[in-house]
C-alpha positions as CSV (number, residue, x, y, z in Angstrom):
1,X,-12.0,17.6,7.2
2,X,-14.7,16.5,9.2
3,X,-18.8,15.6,8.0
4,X,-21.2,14.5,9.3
5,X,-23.9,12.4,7.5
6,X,-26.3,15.3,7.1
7,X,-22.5,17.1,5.5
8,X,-22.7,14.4,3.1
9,X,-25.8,14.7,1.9
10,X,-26.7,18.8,1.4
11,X,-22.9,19.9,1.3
12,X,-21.5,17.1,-1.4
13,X,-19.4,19.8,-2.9
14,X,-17.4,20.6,-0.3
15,X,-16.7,18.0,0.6
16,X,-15.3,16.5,-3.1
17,X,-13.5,19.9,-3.1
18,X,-11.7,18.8,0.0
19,X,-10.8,15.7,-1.5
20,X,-10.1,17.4,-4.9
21,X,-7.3,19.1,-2.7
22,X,-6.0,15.3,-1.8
23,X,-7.2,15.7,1.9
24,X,-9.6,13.0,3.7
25,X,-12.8,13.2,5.1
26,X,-13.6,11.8,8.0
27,X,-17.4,11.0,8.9
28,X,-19.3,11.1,11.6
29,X,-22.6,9.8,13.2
30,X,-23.8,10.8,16.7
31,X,-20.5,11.8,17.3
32,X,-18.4,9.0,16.7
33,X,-16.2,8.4,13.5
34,X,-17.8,5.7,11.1
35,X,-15.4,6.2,8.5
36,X,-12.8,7.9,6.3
37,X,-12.8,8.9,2.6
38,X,-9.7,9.5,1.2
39,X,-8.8,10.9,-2.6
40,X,-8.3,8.5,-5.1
41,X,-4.3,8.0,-6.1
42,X,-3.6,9.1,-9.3
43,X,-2.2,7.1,-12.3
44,X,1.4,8.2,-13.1
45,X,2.5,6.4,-16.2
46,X,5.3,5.1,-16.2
47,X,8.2,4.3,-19.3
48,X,9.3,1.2,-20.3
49,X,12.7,2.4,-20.7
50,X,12.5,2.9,-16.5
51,X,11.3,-0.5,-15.9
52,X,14.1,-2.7,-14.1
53,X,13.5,-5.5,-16.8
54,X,14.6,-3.3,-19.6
55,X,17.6,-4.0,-20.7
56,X,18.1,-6.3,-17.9
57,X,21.0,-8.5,-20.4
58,X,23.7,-5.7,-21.5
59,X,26.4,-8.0,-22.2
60,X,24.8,-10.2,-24.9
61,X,25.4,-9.7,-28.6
62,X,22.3,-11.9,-29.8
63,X,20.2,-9.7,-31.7
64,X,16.9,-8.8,-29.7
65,X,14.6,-11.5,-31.6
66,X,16.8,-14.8,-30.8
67,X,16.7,-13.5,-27.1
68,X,12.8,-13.5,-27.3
69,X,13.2,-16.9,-29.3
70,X,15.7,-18.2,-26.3
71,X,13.4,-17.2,-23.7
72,X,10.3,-18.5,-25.4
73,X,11.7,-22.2,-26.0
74,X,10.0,-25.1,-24.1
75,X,12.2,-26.8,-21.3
76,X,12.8,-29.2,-23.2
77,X,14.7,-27.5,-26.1
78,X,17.7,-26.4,-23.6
């Protein structure tokens, strides 16, 4: 869609209807484009269960704590 800065101002709700419908408005003055508006992404949430890190270590029998204890240790303590 295309507006123009008088567009902007006396016909807002078109214009956030377009970008309600995920398309971008392009703006113009005398003419020549001076910018773009596009939507806003939306926020998918996400599982933990799908993050890579989960259950990254299979093959280890350690209970879950002493892996967090293992992994929290100081350099030092190795």
């Amino acid at each position: 869609m295309k507006a123009s800065i008088v567009d902007l101002r006396y016909k807002t709700t078109n214009i956030l209807k377009a970008l309600d419908r995920n398309e971008s408005v392009t703006v113009m003055y005398h003419g020549k484009i001076k910018g773009i508006i596009k939507p806003a992404k939306k926020k998918t949430t996400a599982k933990v269960k799908d993050h890579p890190m989960f259950a990254c270590n299979k093959k280890s029998e350690k209970p879950v704590l002493e892996e967090l204890n293992d992994l929290r240790k100081p350099r030092h303590d190795l």
